[in-house]
GUVO-467953 format. One record per residue (C-alpha): x negated, y negated, z; residue number from 0; chain. Coordinates in Angstrom, 3 decimals, padded with zeros to 6 digits. Layout:
<atoms>
       c1       c2       c3  nr kette
        X        Y        Z NUM     A
...
</atoms>
This chain:
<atoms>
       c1       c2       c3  nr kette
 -091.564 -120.288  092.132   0     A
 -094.913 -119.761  092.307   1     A
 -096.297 -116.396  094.175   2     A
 -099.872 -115.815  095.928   3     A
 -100.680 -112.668  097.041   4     A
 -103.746 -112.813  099.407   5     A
 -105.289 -109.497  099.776   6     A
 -108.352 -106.797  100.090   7     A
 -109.207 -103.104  100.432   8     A
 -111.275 -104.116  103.539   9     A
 -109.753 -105.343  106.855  10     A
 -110.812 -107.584  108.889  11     A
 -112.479 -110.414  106.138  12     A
 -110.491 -113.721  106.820  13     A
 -107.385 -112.226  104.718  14     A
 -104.418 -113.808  107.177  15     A
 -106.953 -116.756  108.185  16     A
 -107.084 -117.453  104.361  17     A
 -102.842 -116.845  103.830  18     A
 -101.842 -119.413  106.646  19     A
 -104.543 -122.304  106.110  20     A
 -103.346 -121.782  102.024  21     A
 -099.569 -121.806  103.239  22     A
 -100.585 -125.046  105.004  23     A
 -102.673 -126.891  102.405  24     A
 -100.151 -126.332  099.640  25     A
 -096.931 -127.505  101.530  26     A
 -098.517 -130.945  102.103  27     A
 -096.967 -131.025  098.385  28     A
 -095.079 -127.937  097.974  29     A
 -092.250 -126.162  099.671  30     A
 -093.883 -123.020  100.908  31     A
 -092.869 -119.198  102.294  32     A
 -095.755 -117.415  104.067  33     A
 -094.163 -113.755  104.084  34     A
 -096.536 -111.741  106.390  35     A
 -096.601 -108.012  105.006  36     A
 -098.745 -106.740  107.326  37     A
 -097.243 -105.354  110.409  38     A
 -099.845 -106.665  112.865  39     A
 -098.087 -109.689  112.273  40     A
 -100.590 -111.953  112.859  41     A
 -099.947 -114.517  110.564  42     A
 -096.562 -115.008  112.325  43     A
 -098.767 -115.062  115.748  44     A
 -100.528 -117.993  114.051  45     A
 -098.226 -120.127  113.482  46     A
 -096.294 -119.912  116.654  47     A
 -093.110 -117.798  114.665  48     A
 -091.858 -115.226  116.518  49     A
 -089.811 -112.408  113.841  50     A
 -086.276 -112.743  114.337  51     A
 -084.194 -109.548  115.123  52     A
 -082.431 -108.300  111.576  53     A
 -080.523 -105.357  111.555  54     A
 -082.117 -102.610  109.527  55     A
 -085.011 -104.336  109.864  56     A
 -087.234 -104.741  106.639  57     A
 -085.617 -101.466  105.134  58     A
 -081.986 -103.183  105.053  59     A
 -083.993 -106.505  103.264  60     A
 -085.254 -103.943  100.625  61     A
 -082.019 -102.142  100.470  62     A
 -080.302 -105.199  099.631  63     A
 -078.319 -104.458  103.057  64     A
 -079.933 -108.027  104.488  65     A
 -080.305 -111.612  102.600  66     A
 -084.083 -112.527  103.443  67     A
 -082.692 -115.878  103.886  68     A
 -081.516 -114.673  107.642  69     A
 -085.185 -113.097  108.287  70     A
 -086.960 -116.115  107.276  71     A
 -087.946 -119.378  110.426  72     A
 -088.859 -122.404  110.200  73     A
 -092.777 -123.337  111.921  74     A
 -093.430 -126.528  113.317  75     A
 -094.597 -127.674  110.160  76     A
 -092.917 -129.890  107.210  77     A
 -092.520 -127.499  104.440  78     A
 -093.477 -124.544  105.547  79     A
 -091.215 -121.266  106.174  80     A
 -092.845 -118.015  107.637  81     A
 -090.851 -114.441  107.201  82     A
 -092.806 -112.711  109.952  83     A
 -093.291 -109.286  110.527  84     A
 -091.689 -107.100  112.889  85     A
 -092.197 -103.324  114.076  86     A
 -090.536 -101.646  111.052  87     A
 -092.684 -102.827  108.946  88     A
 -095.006 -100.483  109.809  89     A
 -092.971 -097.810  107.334  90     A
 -093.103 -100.363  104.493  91     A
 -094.358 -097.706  102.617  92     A
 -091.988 -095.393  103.230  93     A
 -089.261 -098.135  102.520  94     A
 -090.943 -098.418  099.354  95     A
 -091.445 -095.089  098.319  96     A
 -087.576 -094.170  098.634  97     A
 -086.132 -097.764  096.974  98     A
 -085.971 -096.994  092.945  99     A
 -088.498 -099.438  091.298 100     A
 -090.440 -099.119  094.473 101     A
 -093.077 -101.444  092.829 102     A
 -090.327 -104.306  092.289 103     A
 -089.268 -104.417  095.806 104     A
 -090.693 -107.701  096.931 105     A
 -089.714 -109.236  093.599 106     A
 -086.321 -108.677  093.401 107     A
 -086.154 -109.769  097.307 108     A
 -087.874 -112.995  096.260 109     A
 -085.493 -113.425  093.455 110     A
 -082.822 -114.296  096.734 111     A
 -084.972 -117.861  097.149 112     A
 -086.585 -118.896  094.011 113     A
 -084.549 -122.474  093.934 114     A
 -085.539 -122.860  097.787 115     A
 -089.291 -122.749  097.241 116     A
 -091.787 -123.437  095.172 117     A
 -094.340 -121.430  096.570 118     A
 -094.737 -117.704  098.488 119     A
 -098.005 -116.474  099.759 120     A
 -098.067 -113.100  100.514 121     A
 -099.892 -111.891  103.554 122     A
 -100.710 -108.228  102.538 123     A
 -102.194 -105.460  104.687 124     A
 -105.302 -103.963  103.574 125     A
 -105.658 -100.816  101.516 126     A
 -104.164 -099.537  098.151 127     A
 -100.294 -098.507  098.556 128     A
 -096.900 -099.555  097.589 129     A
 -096.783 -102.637  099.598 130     A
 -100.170 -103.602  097.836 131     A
 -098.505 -102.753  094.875 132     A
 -095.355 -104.841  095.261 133     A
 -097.346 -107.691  096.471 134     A
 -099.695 -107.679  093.145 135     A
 -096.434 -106.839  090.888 136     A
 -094.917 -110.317  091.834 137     A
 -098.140 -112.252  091.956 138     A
 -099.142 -115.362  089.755 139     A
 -102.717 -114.927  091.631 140     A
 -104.564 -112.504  093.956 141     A
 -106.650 -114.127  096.470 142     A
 -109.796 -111.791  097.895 143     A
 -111.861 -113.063  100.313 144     A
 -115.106 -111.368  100.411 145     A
 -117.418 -111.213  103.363 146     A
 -120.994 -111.113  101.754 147     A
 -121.819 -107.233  102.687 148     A
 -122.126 -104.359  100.139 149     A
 -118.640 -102.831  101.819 150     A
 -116.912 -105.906  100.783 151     A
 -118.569 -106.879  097.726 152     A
 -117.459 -103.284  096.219 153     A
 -113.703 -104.556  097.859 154     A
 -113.826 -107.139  095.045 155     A
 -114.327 -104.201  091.928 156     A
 -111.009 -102.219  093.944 157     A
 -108.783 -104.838  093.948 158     A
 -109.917 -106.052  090.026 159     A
 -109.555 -102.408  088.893 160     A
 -106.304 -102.109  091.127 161     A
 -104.885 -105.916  089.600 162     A
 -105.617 -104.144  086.326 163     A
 -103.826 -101.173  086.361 164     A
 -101.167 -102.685  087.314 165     A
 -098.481 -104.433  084.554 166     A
 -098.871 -107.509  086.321 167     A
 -101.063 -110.488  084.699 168     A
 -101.729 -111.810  088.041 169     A
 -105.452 -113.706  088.031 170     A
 -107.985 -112.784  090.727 171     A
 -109.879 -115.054  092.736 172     A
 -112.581 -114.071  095.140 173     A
 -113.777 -116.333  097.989 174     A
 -116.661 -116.302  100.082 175     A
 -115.536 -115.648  103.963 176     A
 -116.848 -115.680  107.043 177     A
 -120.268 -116.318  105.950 178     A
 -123.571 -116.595  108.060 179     A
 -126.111 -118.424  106.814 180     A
 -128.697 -117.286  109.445 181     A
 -128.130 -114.020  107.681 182     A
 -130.200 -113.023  104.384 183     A
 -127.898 -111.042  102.708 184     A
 -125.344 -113.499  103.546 185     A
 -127.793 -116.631  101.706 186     A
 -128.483 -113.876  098.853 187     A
 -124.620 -113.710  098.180 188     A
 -124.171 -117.136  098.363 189     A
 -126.736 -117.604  095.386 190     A
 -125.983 -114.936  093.506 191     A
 -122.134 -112.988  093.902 192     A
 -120.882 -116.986  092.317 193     A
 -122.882 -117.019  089.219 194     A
 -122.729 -112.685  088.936 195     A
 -118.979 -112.461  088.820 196     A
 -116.454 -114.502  086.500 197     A
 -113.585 -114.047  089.121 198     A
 -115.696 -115.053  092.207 199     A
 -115.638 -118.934  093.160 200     A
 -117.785 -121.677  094.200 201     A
 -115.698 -121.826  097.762 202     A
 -117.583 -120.652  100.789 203     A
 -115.719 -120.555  104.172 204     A
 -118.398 -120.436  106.745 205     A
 -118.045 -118.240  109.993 206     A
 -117.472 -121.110  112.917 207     A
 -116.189 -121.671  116.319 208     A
 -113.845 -123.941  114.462 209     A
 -112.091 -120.891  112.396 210     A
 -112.333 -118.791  115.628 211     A
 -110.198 -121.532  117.902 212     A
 -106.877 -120.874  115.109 213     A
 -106.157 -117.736  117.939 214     A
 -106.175 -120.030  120.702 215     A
 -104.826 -123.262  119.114 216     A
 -102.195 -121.045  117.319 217     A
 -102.342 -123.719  114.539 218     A
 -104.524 -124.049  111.131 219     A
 -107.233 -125.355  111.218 220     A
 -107.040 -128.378  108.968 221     A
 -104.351 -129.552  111.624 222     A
 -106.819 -129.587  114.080 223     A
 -110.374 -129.652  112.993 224     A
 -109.353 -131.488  109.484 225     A
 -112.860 -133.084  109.462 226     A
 -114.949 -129.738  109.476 227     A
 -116.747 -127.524  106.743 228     A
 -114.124 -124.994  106.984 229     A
 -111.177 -127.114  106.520 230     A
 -112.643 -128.403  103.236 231     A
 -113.135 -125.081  102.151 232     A
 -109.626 -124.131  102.715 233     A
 -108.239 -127.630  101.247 234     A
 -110.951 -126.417  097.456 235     A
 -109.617 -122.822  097.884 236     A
 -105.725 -124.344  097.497 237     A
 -106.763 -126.768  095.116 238     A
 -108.523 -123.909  092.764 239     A
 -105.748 -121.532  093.138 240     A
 -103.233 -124.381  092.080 241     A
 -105.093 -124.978  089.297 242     A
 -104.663 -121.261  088.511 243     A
 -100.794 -120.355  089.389 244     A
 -099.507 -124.353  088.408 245     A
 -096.449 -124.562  091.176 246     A
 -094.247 -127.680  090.027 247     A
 -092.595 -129.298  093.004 248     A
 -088.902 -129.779  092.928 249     A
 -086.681 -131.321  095.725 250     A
 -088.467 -131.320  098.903 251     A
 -087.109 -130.073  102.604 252     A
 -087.283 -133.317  105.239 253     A
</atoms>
């Protein structure tokens, strides 16, 4: 099993747009777990999955109290399992900080489902704490997207420095997000942050109407608008990070 942890120091740069349309490309091949960490729960929102009610809530999961297994829905989708968030996990950090190995939390959780999937992308909040921590601890890959603005460029040097010191070899690979092309610093990044930075790719998701209709449609967008710039990027983003984290597909769900 296979683990993606998409995440930044920054809020509000595509990060849970990026986790579900990655959960979605990569179960057209590959039995996938979106586990949103962040307790806006948004990802959950998007696909339609409400949380279901767990005693102890995420503390008795990370207590070993709970099997994740009971936590976890189905979406509407072939292949693709969601573990939403829910109120407590806004004291994830707190869960954290009192569980010994606090930075092996989510792993050893994981460890509960590695012959059911092949794949987990982890939806993580933004900033640099224990459920950061966790997430990058179990990763294969950490996925940043970057909006093209000094704030979020510097994003990119926290999470490589924060990857770094951590004793996980997870890779890190940066995305362009939300990107304006009406907008000059936005055309300088495009033509310069790629070539600049080793860990910063070639795929650029453009800011559209398209991306903006997932809230309304509830739905990602390649199910929808398959046919548009934005899908595409999504579909190169999965296909990169697969090159990167090499998921093999056993015995799929039908």
């Amino acid at each position: 099993m296979k683990v993606v942890a998409v995440y930044s120091t920054k809020g509000g740069v595509g990060k849970t747009t990026a986790a579900v349309n990655l959960a979605w490309e990569a179960s057209k091949e590959f039995r996938v777990l979106l586990w949103d960490l962040d307790p806006q729960g948004a990802a959950g929102f998007l696909l339609q999955v409400k949380p279901k009610k767990v005693k102890g809530g995420v503390g008795a999961l990370v207590a070993g109290q709970s099997r994740v297994s009971r936590a976890i829905r189905s979406s509407e989708y072939d292949n693709l399992d969601v573990l939403p968030a829910d109120a407590s996990y806004r004291d994830l950090d707190l869960v954290f900080d009192h569980a010994k190995k606090s930075e092996q939390r989510i792993s050893k959780i994981l460890e509960q489902i590695d012959r059911e999937y092949d794949v987990v992308i982890l939806d993580c909040p933004p900033g640099a704490a224990l459920v950061a921590e966790n997430a990058v601890f179990s990763a294969h890959a950490v996925v940043v997207p970057l909006v093209p603005s000094p704030l979020s460029m510097r994003s990119l040097d926290q999470v490589t420095e924060f990857v770094s010191a951590s004793v996980s070899k997870a890779r890190v690979v940066a995305f362009l997000s939300m990107v304006d092309r009406r907008k000059t610093v936005h055309r300088d990044a495009v033509k310069n942050l790629p070539g600049g930075q080793t860990s910063v790719s070639h795929v650029l998701v453009p800011a559209t109407v398209q991306i903006e209709r997932m809230g309304t449609e509830r739905s990602p967008i390649g199910s929808y608008a398959p046919t548009t710039e934005a899908a595409r990027a999504y579909g190169e983003l999965w296909t990169l990070v697969a090159k990167v984290v090499k998921p093999r597909a056993r015995k799929r769900k039908h």
